[in-house]
N, CA, C, O and CB atoms as a CASP TS submission, in Angstrom:
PFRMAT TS
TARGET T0000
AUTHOR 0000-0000-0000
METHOD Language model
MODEL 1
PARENT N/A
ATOM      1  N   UNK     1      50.278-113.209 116.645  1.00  0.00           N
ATOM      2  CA  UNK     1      49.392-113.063 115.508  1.00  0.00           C
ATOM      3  C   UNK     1      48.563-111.792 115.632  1.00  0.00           C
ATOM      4  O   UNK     1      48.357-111.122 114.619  1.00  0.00           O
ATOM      5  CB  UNK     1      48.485-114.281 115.381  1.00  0.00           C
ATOM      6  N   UNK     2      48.001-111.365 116.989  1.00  0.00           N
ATOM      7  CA  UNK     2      47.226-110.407 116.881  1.00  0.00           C
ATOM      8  C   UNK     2      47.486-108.544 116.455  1.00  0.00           C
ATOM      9  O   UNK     2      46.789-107.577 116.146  1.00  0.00           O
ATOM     10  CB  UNK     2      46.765-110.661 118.038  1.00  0.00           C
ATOM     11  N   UNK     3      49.842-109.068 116.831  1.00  0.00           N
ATOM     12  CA  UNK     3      50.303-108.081 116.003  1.00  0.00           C
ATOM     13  C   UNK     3      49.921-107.483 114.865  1.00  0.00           C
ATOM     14  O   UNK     3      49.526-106.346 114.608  1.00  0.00           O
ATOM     15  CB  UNK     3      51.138-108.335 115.768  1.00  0.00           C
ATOM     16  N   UNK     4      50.199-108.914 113.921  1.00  0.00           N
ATOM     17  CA  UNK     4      50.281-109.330 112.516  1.00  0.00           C
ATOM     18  C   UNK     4      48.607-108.480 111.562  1.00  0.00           C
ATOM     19  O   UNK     4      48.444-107.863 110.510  1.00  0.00           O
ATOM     20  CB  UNK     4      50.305-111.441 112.600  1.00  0.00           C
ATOM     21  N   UNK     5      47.605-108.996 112.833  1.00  0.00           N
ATOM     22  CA  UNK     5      46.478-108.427 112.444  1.00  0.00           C
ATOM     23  C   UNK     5      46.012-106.957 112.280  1.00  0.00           C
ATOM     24  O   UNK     5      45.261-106.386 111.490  1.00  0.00           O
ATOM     25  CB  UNK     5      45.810-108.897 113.122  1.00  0.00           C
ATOM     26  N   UNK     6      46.840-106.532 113.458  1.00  0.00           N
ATOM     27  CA  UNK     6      46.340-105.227 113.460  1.00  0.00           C
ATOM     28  C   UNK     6      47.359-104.128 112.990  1.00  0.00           C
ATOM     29  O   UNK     6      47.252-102.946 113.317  1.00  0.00           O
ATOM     30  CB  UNK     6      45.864-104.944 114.811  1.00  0.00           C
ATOM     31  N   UNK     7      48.263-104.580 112.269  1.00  0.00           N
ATOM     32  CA  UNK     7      49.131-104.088 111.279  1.00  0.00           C
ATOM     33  C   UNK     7      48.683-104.230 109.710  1.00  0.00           C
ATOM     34  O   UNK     7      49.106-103.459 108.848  1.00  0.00           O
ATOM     35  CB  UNK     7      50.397-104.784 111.508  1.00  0.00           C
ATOM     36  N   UNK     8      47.577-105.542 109.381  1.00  0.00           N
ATOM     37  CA  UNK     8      46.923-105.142 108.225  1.00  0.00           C
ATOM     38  C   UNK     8      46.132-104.222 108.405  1.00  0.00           C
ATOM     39  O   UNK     8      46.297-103.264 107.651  1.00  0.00           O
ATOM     40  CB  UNK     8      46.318-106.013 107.636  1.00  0.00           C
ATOM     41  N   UNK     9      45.012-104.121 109.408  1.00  0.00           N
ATOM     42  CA  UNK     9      44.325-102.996 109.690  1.00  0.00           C
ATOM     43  C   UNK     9      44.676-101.614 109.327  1.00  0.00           C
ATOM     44  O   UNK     9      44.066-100.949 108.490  1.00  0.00           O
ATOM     45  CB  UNK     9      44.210-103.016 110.832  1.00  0.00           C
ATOM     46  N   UNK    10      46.048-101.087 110.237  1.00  0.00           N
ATOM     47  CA  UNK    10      46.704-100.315 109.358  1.00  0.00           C
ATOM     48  C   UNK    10      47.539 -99.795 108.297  1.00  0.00           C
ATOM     49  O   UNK    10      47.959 -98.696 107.937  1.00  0.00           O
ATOM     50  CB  UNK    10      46.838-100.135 109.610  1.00  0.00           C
ATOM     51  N   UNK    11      47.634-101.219 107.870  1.00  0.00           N
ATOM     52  CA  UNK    11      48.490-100.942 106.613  1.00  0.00           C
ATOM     53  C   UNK    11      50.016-101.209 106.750  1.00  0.00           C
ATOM     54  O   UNK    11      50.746-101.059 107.730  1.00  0.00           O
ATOM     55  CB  UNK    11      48.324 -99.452 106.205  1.00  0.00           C
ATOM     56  N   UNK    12      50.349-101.735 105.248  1.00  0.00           N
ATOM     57  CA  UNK    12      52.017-102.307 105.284  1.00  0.00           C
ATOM     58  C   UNK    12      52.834-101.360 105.790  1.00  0.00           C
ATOM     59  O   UNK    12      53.974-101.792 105.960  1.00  0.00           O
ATOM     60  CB  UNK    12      52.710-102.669 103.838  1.00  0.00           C
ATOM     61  N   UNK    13      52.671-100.159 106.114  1.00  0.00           N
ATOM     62  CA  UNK    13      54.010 -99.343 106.456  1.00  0.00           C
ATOM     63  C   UNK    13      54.121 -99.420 107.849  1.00  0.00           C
ATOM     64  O   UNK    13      55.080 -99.104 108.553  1.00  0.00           O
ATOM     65  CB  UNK    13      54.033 -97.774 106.010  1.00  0.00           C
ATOM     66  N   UNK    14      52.926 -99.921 108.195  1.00  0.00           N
ATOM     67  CA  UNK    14      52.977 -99.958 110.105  1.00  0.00           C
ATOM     68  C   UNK    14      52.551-101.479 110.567  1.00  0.00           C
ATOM     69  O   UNK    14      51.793-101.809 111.479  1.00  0.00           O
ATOM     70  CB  UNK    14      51.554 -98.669 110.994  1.00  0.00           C
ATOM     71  N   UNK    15      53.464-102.492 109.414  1.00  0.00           N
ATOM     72  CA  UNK    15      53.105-104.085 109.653  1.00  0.00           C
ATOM     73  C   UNK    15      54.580-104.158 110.736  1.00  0.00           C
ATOM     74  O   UNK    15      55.561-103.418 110.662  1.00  0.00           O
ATOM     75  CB  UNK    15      53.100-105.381 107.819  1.00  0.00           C
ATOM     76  N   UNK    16      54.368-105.189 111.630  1.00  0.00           N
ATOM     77  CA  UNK    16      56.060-105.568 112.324  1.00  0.00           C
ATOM     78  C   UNK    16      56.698-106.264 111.122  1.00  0.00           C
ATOM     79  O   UNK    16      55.948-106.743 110.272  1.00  0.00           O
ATOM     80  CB  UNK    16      56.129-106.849 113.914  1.00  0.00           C
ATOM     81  N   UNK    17      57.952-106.353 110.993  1.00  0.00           N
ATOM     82  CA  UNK    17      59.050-106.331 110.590  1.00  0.00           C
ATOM     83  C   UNK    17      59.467-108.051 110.804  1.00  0.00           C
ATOM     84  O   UNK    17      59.065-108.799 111.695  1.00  0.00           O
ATOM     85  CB  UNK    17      59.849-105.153 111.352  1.00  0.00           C
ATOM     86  N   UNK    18      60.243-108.312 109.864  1.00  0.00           N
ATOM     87  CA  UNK    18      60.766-109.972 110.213  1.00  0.00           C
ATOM     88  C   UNK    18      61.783-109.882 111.279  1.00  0.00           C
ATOM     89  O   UNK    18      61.917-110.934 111.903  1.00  0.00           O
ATOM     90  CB  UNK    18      61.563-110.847 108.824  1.00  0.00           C
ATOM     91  N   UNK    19      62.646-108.757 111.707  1.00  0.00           N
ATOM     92  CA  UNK    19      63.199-108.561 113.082  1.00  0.00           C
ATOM     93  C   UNK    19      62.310-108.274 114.192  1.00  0.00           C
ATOM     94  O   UNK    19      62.760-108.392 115.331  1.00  0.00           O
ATOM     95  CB  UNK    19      64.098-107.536 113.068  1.00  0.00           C
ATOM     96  N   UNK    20      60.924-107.858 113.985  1.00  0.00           N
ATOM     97  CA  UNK    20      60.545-108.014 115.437  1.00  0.00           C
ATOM     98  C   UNK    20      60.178-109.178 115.659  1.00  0.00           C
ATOM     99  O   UNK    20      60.129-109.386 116.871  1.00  0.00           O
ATOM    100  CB  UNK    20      59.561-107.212 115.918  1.00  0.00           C
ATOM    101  N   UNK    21      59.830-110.245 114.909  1.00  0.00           N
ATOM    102  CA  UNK    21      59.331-111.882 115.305  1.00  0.00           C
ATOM    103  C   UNK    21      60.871-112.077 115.755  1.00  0.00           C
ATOM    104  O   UNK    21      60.941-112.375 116.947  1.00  0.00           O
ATOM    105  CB  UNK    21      58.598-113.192 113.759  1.00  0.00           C
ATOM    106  N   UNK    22      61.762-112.011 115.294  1.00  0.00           N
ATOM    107  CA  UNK    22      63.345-112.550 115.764  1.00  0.00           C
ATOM    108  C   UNK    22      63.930-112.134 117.300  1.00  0.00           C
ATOM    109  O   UNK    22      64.680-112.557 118.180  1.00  0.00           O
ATOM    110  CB  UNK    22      64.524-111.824 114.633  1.00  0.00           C
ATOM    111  N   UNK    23      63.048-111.007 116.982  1.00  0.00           N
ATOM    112  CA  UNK    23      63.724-110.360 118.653  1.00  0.00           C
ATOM    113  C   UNK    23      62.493-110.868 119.428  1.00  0.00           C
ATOM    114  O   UNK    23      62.733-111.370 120.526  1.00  0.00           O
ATOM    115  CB  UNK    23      63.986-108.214 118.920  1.00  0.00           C
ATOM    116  N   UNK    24      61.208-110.814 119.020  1.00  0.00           N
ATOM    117  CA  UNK    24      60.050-111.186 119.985  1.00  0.00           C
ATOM    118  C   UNK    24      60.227-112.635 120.800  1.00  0.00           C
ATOM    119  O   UNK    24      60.014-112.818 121.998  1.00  0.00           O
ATOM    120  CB  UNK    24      58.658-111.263 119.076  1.00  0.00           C
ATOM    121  N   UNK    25      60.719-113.707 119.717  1.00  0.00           N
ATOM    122  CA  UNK    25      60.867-115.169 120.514  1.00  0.00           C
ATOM    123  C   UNK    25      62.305-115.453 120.111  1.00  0.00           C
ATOM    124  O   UNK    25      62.337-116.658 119.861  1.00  0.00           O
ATOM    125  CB  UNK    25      59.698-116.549 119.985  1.00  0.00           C
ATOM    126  N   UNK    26      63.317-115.009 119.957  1.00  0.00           N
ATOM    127  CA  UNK    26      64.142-115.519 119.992  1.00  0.00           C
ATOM    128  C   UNK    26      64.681-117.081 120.297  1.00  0.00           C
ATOM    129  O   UNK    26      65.608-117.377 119.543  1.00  0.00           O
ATOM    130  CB  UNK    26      64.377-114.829 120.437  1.00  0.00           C
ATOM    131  N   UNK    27      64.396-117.888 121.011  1.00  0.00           N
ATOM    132  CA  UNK    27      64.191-118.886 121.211  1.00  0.00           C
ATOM    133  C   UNK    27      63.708-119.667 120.192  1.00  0.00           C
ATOM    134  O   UNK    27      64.495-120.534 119.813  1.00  0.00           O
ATOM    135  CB  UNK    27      63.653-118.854 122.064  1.00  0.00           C
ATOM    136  N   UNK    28      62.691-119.620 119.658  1.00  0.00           N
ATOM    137  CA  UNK    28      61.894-120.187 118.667  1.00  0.00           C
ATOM    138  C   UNK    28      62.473-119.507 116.951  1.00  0.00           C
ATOM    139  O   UNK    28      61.888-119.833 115.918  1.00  0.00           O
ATOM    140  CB  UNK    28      60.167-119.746 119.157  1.00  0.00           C
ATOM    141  N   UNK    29      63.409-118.771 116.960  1.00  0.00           N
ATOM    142  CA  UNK    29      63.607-118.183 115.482  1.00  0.00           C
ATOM    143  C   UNK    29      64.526-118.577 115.112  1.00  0.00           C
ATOM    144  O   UNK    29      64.635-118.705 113.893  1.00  0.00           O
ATOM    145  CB  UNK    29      63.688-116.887 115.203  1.00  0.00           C
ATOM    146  N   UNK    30      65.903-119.054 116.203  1.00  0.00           N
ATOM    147  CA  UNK    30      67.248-119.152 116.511  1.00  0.00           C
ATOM    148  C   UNK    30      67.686-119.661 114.889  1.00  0.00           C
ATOM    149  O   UNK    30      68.473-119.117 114.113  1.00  0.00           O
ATOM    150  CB  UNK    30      67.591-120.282 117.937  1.00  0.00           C
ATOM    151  N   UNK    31      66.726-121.114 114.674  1.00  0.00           N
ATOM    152  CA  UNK    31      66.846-121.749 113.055  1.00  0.00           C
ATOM    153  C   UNK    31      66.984-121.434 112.084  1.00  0.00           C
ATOM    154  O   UNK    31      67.787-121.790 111.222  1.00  0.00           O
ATOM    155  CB  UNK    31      66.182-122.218 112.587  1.00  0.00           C
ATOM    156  N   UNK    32      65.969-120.489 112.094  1.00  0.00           N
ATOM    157  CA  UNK    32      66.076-119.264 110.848  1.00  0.00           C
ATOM    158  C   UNK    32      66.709-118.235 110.747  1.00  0.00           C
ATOM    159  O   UNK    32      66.601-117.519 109.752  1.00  0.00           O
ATOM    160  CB  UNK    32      65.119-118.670 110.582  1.00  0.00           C
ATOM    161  N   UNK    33      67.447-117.970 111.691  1.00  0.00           N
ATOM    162  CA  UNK    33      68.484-116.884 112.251  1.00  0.00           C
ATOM    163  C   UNK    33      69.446-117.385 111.470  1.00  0.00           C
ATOM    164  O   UNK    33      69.973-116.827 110.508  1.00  0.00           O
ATOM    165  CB  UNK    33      68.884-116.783 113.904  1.00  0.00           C
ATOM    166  N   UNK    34      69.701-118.619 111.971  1.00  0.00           N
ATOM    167  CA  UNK    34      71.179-119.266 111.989  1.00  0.00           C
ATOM    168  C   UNK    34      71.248-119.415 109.984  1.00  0.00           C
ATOM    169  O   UNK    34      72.182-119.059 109.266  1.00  0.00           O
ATOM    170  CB  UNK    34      71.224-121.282 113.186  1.00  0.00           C
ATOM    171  N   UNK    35      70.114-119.960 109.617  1.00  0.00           N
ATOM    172  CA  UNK    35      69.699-120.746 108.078  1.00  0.00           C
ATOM    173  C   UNK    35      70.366-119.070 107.770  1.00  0.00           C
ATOM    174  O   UNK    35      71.567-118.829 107.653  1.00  0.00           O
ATOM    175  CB  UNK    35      67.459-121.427 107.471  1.00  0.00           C
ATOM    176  N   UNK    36      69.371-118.161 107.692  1.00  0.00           N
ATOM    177  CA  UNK    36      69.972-116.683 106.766  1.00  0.00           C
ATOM    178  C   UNK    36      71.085-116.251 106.950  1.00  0.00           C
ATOM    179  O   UNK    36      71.451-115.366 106.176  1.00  0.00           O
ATOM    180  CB  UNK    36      69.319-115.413 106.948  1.00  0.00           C
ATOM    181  N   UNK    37      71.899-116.638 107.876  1.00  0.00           N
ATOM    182  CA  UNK    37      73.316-115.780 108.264  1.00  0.00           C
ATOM    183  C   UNK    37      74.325-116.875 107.432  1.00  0.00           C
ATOM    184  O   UNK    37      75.343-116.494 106.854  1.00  0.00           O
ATOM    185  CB  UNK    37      73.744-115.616 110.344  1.00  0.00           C
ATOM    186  N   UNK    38      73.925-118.150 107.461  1.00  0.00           N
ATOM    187  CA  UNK    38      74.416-118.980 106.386  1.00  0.00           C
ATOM    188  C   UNK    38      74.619-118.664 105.029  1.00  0.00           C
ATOM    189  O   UNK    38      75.622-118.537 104.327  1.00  0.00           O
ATOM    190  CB  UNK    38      73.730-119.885 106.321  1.00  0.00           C
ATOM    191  N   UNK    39      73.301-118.564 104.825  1.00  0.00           N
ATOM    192  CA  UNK    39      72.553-118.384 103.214  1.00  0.00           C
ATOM    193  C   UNK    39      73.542-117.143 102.976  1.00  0.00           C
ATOM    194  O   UNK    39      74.327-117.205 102.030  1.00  0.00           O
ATOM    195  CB  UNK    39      70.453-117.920 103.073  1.00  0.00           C
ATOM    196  N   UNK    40      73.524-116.039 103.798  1.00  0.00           N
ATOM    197  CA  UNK    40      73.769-114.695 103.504  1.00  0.00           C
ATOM    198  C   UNK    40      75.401-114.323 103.666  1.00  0.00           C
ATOM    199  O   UNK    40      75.881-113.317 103.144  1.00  0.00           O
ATOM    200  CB  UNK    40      72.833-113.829 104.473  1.00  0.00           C
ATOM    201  N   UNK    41      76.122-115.197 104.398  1.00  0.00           N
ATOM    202  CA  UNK    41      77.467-114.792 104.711  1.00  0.00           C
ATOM    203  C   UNK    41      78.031-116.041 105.005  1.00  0.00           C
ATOM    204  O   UNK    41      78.871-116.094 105.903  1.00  0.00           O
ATOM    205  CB  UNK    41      77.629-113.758 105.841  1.00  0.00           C
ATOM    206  N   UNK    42      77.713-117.040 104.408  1.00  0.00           N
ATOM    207  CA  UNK    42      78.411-118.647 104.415  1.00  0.00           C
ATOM    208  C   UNK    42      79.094-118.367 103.403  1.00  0.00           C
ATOM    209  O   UNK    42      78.850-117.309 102.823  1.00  0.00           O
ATOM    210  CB  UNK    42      77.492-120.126 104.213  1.00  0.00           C
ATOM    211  N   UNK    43      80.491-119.538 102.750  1.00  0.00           N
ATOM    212  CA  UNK    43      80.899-119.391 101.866  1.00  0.00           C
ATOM    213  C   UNK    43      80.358-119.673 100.644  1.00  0.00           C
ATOM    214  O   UNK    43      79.644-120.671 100.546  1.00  0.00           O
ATOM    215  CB  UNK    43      81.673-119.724 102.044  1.00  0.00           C
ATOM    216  N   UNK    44      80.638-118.728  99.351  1.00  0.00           N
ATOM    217  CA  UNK    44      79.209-118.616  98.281  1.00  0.00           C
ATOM    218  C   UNK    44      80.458-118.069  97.273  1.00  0.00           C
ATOM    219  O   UNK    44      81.379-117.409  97.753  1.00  0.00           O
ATOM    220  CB  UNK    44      77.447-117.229  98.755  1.00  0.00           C
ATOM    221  N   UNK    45      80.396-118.444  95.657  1.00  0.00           N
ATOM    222  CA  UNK    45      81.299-117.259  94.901  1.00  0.00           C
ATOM    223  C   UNK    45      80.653-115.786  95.128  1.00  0.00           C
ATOM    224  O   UNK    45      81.389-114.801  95.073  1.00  0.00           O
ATOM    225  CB  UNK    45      81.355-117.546  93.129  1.00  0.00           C
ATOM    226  N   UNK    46      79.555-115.682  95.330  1.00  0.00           N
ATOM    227  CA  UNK    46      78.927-114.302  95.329  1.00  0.00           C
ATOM    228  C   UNK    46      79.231-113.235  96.927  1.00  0.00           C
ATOM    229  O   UNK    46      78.782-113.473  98.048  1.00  0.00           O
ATOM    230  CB  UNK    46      77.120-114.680  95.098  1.00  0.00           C
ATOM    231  N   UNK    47      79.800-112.490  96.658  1.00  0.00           N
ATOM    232  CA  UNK    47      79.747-111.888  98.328  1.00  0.00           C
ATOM    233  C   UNK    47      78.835-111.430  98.917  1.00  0.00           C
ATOM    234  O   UNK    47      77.878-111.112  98.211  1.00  0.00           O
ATOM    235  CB  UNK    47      80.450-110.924  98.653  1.00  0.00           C
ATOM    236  N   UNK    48      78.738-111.240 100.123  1.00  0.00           N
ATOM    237  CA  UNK    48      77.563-110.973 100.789  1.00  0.00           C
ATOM    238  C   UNK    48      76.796-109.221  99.985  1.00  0.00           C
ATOM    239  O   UNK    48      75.616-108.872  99.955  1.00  0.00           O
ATOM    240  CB  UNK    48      78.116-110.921 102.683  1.00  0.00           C
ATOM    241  N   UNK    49      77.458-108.828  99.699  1.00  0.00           N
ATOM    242  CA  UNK    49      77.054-107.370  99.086  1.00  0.00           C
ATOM    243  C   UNK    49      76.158-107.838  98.105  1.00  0.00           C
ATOM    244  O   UNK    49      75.041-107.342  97.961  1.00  0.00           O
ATOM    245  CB  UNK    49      78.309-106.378  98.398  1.00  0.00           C
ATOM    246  N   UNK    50      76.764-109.135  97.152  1.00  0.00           N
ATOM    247  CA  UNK    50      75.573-109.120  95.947  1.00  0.00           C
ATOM    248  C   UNK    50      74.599-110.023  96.109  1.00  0.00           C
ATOM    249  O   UNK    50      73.572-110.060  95.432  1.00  0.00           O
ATOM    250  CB  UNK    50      76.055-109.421  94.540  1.00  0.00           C
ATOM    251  N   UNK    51      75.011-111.094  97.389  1.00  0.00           N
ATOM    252  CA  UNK    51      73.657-111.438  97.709  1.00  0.00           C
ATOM    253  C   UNK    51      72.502-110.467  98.287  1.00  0.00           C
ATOM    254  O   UNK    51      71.310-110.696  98.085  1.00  0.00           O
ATOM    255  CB  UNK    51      73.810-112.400  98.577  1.00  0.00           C
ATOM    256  N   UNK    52      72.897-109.540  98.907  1.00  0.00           N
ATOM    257  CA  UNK    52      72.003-108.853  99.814  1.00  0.00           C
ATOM    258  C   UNK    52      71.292-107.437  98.957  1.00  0.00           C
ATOM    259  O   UNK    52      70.403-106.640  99.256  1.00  0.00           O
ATOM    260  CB  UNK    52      72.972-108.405 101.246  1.00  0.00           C
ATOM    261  N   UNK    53      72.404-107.650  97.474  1.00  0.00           N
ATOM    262  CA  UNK    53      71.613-107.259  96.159  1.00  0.00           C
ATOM    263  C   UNK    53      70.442-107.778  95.666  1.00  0.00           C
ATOM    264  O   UNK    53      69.462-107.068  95.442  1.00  0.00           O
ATOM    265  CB  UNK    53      72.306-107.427  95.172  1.00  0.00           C
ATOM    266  N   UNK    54      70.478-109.393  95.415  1.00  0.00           N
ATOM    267  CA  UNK    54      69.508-110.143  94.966  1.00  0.00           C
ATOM    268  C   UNK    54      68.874-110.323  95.957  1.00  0.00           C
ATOM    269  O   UNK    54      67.854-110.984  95.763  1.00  0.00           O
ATOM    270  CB  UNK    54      69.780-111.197  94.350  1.00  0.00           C
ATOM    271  N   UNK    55      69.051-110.005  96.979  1.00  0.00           N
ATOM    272  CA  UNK    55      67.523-110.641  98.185  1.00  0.00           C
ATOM    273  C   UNK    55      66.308-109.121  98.069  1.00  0.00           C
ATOM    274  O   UNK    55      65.079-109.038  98.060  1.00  0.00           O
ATOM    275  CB  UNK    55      68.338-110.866 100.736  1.00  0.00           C
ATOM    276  N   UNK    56      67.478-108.066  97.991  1.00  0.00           N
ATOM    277  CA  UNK    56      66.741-106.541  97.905  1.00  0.00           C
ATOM    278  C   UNK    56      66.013-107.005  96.241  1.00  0.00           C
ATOM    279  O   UNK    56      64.965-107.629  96.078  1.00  0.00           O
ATOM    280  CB  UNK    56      68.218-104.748  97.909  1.00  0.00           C
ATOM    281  N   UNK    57      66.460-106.750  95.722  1.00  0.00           N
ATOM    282  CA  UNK    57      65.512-107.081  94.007  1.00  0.00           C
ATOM    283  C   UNK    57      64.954-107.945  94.311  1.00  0.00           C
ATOM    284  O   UNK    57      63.888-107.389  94.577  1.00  0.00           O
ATOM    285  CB  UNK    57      66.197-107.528  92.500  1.00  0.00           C
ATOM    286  N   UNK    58      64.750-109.240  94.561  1.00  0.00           N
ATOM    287  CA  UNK    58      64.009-110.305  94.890  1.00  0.00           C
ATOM    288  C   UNK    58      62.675-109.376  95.651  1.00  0.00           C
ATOM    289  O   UNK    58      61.634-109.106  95.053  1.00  0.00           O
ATOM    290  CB  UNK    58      64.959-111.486  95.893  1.00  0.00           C
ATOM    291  N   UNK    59      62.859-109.129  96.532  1.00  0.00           N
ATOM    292  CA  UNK    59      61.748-108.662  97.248  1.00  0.00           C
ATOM    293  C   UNK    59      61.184-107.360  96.671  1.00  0.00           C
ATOM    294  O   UNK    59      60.039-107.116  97.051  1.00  0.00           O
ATOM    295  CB  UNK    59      62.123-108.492  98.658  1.00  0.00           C
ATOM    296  N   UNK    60      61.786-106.388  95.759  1.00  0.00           N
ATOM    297  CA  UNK    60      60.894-105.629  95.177  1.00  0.00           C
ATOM    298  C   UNK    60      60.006-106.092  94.124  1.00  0.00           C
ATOM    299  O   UNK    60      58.886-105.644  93.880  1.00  0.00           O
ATOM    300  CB  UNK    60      61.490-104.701  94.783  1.00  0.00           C
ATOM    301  N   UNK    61      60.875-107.435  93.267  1.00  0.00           N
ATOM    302  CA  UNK    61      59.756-108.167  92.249  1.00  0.00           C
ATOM    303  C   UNK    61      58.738-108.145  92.802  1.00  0.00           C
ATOM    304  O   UNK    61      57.780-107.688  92.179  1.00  0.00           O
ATOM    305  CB  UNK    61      59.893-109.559  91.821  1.00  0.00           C
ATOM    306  N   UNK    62      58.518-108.689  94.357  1.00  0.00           N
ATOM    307  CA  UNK    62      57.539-109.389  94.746  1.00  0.00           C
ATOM    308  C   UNK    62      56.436-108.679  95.937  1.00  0.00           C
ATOM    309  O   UNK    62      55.630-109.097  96.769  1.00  0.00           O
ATOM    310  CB  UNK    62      58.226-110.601  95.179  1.00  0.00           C
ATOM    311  N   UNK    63      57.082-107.007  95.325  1.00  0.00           N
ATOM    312  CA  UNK    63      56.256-105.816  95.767  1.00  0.00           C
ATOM    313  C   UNK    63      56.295-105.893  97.572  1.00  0.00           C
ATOM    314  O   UNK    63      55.370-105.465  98.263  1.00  0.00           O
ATOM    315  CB  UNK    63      54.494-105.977  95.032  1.00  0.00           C
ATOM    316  N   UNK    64      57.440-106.467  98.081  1.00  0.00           N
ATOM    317  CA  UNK    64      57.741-106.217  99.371  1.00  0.00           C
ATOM    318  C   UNK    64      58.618-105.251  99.425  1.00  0.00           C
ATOM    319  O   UNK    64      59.423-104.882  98.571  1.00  0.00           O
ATOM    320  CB  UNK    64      58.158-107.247 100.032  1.00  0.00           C
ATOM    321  N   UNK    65      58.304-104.649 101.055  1.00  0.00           N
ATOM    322  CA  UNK    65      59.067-103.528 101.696  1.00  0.00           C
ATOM    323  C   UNK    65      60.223-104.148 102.129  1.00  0.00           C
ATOM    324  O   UNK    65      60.276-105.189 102.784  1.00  0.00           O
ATOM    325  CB  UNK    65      58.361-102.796 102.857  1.00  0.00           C
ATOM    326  N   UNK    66      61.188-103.446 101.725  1.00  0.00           N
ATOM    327  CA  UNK    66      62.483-104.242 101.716  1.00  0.00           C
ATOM    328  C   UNK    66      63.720-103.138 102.666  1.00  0.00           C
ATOM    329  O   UNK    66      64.880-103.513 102.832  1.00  0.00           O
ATOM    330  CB  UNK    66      62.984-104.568  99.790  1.00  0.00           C
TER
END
């Protein structure tokens, strides 16, 4: 957390990343690792290219660094 904090301090361009919590505890992320690689490259009519379209637009709606 005290990452988390002192990356608002300086601002979103120098916040950690949802890969450094993944690489930081690995152990503890493994779930959510496993859930997005599903979500993202499980079988879907959509291929992984246009999901990883809509996750990129998704997150600019919602004014994240993507």
């Amino acid at each position: 957390m005290k990452l988390y904090l002192e990356g608002v301090k300086r601002g979103p361009a120098d916040m950690p990343l949802i890969r450094d919590l993944l690489a930081h505890k690995p152990e503890m992320t493994r779930a959510l690792n496993d859930f997005t690689e599903a979500v993202m490259r499980g079988p879907s009519p959509l291929g992984p290219g246009m999901r990883e379209l809509i996750a990129a637009f998704t997150s600019k709606c919602n004014d994240c660094v993507f």
